[in-house]
Structure formats: structure tokens, C-alpha cells
LODO-266201 format. One line per 2 residues: number of its first residue (from 1); their letters; for each residue x, y, z of C-alpha. Coordinates in Angstrom, 2 decimals, padded with zeros to 5 digits. Layout:
<kolfis>
NUM> A> X Y Z; ...
</kolfis>
This chain:
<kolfis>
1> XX> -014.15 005.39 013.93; -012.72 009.06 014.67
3> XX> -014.98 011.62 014.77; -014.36 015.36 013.25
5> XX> -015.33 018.30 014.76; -017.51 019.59 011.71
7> XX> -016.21 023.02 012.39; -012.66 024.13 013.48
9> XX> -011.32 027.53 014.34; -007.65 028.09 013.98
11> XX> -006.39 031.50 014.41; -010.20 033.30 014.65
13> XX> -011.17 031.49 011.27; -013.60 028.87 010.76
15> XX> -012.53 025.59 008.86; -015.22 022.93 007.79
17> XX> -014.81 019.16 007.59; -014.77 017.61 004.39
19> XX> -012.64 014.41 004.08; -011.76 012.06 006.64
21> XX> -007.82 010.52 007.19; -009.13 007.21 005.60
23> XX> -010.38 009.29 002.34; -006.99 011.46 002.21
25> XX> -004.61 008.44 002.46; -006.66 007.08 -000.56
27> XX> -006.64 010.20 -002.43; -002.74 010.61 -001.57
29> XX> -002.09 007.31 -002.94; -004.05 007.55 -005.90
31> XX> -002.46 011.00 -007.11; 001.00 009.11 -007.06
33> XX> 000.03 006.21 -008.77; -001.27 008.01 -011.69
35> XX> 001.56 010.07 -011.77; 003.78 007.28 -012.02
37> XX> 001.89 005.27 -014.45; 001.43 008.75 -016.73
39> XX> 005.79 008.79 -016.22; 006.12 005.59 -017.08
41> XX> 003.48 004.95 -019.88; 003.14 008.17 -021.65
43> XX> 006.76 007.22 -022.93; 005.64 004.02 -025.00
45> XX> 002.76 005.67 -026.30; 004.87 008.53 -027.78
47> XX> 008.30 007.04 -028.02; 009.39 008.69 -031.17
49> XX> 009.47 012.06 -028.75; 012.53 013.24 -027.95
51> XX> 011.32 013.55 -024.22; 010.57 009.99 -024.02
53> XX> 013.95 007.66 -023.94; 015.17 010.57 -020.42
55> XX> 011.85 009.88 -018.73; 012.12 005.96 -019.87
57> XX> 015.60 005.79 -018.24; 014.83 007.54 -015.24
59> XX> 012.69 004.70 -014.08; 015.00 002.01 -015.14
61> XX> 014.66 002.02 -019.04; 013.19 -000.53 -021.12
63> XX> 013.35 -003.43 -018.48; 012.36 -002.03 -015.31
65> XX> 009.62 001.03 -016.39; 007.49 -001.69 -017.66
67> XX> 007.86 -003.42 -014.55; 007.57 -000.57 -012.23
69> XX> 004.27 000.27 -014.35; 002.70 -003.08 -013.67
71> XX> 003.50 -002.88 -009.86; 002.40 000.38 -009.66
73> XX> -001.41 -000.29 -012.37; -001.91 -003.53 -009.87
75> XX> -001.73 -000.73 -006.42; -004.67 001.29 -008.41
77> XX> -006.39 -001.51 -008.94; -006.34 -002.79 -005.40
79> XX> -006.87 000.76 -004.47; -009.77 001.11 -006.09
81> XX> -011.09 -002.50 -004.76; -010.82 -001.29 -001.22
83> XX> -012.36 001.84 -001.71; -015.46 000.54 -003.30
85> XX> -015.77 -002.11 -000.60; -015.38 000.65 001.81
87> XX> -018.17 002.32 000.68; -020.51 -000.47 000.35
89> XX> -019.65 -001.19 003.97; -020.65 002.03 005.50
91> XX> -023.95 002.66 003.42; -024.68 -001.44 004.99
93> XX> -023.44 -001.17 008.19; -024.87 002.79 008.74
95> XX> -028.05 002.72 006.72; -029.30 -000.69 005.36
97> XX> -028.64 -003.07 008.24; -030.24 -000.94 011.35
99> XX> -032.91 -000.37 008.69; -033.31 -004.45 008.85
101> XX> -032.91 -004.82 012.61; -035.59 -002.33 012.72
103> XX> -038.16 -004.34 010.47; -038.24 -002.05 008.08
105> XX> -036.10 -002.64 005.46; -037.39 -002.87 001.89
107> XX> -036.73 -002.48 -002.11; -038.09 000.67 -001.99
109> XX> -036.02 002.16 000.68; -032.79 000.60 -000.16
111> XX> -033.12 002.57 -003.16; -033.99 005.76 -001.46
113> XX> -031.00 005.27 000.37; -028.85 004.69 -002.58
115> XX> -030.04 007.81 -004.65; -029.59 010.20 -001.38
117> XX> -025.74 008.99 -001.44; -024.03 012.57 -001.30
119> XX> -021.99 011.93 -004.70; -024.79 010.59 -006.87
121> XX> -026.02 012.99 -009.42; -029.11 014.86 -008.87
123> XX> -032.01 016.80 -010.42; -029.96 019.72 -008.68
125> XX> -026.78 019.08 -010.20; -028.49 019.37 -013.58
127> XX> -030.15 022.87 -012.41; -026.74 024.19 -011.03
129> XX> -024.61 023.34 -014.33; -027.99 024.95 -016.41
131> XX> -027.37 027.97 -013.24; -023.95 028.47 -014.06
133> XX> -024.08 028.45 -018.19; -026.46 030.92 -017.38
135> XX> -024.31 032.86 -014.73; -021.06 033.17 -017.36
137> XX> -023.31 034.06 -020.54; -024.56 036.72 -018.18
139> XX> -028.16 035.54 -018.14; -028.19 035.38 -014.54
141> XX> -026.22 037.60 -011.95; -025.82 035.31 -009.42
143> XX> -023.97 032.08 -008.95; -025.63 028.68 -008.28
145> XX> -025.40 027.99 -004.60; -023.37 024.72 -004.71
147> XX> -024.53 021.90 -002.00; -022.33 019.34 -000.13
149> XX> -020.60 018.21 -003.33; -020.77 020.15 -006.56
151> XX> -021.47 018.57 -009.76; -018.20 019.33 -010.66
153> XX> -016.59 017.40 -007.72; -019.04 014.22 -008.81
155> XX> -018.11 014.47 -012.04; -014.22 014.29 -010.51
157> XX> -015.34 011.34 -008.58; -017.13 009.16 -011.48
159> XX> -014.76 009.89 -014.42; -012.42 007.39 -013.14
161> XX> -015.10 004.59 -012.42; -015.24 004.75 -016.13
163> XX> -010.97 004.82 -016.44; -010.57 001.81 -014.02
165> XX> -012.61 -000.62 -016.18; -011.67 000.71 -019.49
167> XX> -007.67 000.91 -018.37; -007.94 -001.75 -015.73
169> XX> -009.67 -004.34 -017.77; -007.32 -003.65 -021.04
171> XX> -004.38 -003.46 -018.79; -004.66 -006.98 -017.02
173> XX> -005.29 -008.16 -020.43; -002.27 -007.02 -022.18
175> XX> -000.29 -008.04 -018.88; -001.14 -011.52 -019.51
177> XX> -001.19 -011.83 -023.73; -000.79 -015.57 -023.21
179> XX> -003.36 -016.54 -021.33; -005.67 -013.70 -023.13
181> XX> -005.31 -015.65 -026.15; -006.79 -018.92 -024.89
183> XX> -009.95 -016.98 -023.84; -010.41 -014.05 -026.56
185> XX> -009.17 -013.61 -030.19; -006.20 -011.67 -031.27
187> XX> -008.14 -009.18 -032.87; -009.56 -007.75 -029.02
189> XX> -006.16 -008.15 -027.55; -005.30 -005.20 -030.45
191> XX> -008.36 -003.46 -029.37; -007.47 -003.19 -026.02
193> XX> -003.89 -002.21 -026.79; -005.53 001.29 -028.38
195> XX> -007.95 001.47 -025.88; -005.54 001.17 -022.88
197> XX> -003.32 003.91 -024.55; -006.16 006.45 -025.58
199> XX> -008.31 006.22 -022.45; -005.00 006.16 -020.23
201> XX> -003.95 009.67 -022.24; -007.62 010.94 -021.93
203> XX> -007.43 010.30 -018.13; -004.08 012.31 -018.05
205> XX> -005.78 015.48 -019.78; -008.41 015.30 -018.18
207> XX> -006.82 015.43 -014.30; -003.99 017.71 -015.72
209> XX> -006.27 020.00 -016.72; -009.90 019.97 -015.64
211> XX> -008.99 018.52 -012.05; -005.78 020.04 -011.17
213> XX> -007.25 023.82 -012.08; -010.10 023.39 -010.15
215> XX> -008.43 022.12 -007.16; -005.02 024.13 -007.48
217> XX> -004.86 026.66 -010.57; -007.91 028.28 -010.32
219> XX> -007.81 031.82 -008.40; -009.54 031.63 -005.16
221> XX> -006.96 028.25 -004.30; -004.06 028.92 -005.81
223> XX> -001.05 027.89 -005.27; -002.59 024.88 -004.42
225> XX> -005.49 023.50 -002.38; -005.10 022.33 001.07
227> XX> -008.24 020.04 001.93; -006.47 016.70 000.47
229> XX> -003.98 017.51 002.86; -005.87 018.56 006.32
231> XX> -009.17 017.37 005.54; -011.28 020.77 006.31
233> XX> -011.68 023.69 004.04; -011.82 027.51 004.56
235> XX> -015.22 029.02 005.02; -014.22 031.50 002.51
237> XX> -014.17 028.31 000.32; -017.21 026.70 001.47
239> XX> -019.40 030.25 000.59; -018.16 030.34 -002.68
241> XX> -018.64 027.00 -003.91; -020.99 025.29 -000.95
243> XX> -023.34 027.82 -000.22; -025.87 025.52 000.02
245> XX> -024.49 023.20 002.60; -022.51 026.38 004.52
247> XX> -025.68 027.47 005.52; -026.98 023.98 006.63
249> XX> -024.43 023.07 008.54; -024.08 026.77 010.25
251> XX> -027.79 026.36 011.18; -027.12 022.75 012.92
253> XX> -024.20 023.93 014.82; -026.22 026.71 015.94
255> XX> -024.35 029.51 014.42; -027.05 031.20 012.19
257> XX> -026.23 034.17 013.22; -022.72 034.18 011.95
259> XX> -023.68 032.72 008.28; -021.73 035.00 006.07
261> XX> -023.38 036.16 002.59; -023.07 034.31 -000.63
263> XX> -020.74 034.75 -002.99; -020.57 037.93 -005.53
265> XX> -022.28 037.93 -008.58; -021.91 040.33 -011.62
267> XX> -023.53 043.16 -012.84; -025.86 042.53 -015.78
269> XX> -025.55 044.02 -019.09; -028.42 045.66 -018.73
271> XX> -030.32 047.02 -015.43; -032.25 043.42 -015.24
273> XX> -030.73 040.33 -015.97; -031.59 039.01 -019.60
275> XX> -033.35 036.22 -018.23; -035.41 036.06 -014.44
277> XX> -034.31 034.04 -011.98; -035.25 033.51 -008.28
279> XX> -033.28 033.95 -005.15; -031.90 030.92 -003.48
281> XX> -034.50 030.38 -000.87; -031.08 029.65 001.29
283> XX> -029.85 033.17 000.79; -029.90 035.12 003.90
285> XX> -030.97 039.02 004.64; -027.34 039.75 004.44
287> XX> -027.70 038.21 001.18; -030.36 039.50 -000.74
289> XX> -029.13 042.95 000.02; -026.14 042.16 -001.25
291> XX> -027.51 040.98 -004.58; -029.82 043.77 -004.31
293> XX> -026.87 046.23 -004.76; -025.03 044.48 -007.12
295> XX> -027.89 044.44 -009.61; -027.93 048.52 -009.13
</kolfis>
């Protein structure tokens, strides 16, 4: 397997490693099957729109969109089989089999192992999203300091666990009515007619909107991010929503001296925030006096 530099400079500016080519082809390939099974569904679900018969003929009309869609629902699907067994072969071949070789393997640390995967929710997720409700009601002046993934980027990651079975399952179903009906009663087949359409239109809204601002709309990326692209992200980036991990992996590479400070809060509306809250015990000198002089 390829290893990344963890850090990169390019042009005097320091870049950190997030997502390997593997993860980015898989990311790439997702993002266009959605959008081409939002193009071509979205159209039967609201086909008395005047939008919907261009959109529908633009990918072949009535005989060829549905095809294209069932091409294009079985890629996901696959997709999201080989990514699974992906990561079920790393956390094996990385963490649970040396564990074995070494005589040590057991129930209990399996589990370990399992909970300390970096995209399974925390205790500190729960903190950080309790931190920021905080932050924006002005309780607290200063930001959570977000670690290697942010809730928000697990939440990203899970939602569509939940979309593949609910759309996946519904969709293979309606794909093959005939052979559904020797196994399950009409009634379901109905059920999963509605439930394909909803849940596929909830999915839509949900990575039009929530995903697609954080990643691209939202000021401190916009136009668009970069990272599903190249892989690394700015350490402008990584202060303002990693703090947490910036100053980890700054401290391993031996560059504690460079560690920038976190990210700006705001000033209370009064001299002392409405509630107390403690300093990250990550923040740095740099840090606290910056803090220090915002809450002034």
C-alpha cells in the first residue's frame, strides 16, 4: 500500500493528509452515482412537474432512464459492498490478526478495537455538538476543538448506511416485482415503493444541503472544497475544524513549535461568558492568550 507523507508543503504552506487515492476514487464514484440516480428518479417521483418530462428525455425518456437508473442503483450497491469489505479487511489484517499471532487476541479487545475506529461516535462527539450549541447561543466563546473526524463528518459517513438498506433493499425489490411476489405479499411491495421514493428524496436534501454546504458552500471552503480531490487539506482548515488532531499530529512530526493557535471565538454578551467553560487542555500559550483577549 502507498504511503502519504502526513504533512506536505507546497508553496511555504503546510497541507495534511486526510484521504487516501483508494477512498477518493470511492467518494468520486459515489457523488456521480447519486447524481445520476437523483436525475433520473426525482422525475418519476414528481412527474406532474413541468421540469420532469426535459430531464426524463435527456437520459433516454421513458425506456432508457429507467434502465440507466438500474445500472447505475446496482454500481452503488456494489460500491458500497467493496467499501465495507475494505474496511473489515484493514481493521483484520492491521489490528485483529497480529493481535492473534501475538496470543493475545480476545472478546474484550476486539471490541476495544472496534469502538477506537476513527468514525465511530464517541462520548466526545456528544460533548463537541453540546460545545457548539453552546458556542452559537453564545454560552461559550470558544469553539469545540474538533478531533480527527468531527461529528459532523460521522454523521456524513453513517447517514447513508441507513440510505443503502432502506433504498437498496426497496430498490432490488421493486426491480424484480415478480419474483418479490412469490416471497412477500403485495401489500410490502407498495410499502417499499413509498419508502424507496421518500428515503431516496430525503437522501437528496440531505447531501444537497447539509453535505454540500459543509464541504463547498460554507465560507472558509468556498467555492468548493479540494480534499476529495487531492486527498490533504489546508492547515488553515485543519485549525478550524481539527484542532484537536492539528496539534497531535504537529507534536508527532516534531513540529510543536510551529502549532498555530486555535480558531477565533466571539466576544460574549457580557464580560464573562453566560455559562463557564474550561480551556481545551490542547490549547497552546499562543492560544490561551488569544482567548484571553478576545474575552476582553
Amino acid at each position: 500500500m502507498k504511503q502519504y507523507p502526513t504533512i506536505k508543503i507546497i508553496n511555504g504552506k503546510k497541507y495534511f493528509f486526510r484521504f487516501d487515492l483508494d477512498q477518493r476514487i470511492q467518494h468520486i464514484l459515489l457523488a456521480a452515482t447519486v447524481i445520476i440516480l437523483v436525475l433520473t428518479g426525482m422525475p418519476l417521483k414528481f412527474s406532474d412537474a413541468r421540469w420532469a418530462p426535459y430531464i426524463n428525455s435527456f437520459f433516454g425518456g421513458s425506456k432508457i432512464s429507467p434502465v440507466i437508473h438500474k445500472i447505475t442503483g446496482a454500481i452503488m450497491l456494489i460500491l458500497f459492498a467493496y467499501h465495507v469489505i475494505r474496511v473489515i479487511s484493514k481493521i483484520l489484517s492491521k489490528q485483529i490478526i497480529p493481535l492473534k499471532k501475538e496470543g493475545k487476541l480476545s472478546i474484550g479487545r476486539v471490541t476495544t478495537i472496534l469502538i477506537q475506529q476513527p468514525m465511530i461516535p464517541n462520548l466526545k462527539d456528544a460533548k463537541d455538538i453540546i460545545g457548539l450549541i453552546k458556542y452559537l447561543l453564545y454560552f461559550s466563546t470558544v469553539r469545540p476543538d474538533g478531533d480527527e473526524f468531527t461529528w459532523k463528518e460521522k454523521f456524513d459517513y453513517w447517514a447513508p448506511f441507513w440510505g443503502m438498506f432502506v433504498i437498496g433493499l426497496s430498490g432490488l425489490i421493486i426491480w424484480n416485482k415478480v419474483l418479490a411476489t412469490q416471497l412477500i405479499p403485495g401489500e410490502l411491495i407498495n410499502l417499499c415503493l413509498i419508502a424507496h421514493s421518500d428515503e431516496a428524496l430525503l437522501a437528496a436534501l440531505f447531501l444537497f444541503i447539509w453535505h454540500w454546504y459543509n464541504v463547498h458552500f460554507s465560507t472558509s471552503v468556498f467555492p468548493m472544497g479540494t480534499v476529495f480531490l487531492t486527498g490533504y487539506l489546508s492547515e488553515e482548515l485543519m485549525v478550524e475544524e481539527h484542532y484537536e488532531y492539528y496539534v497531535k499530529v504537529m507534536t508527532k512530526e516534531g513540529l510543536e513549535h510551529e502549532i498555530l493557535p486555535p480558531h477565533g471565538g466571539h466576544k460574549p454578551f457580557c464580560k464573562k461568558p453566560l455559562l463557564a467553560t474550561a480551556d481545551s487542555p490542547l490549547t497552546t500559550t499562543a492560544g490561551e492568550q488569544h482567548n484571553d483577549t478576545m474575552q476582553q
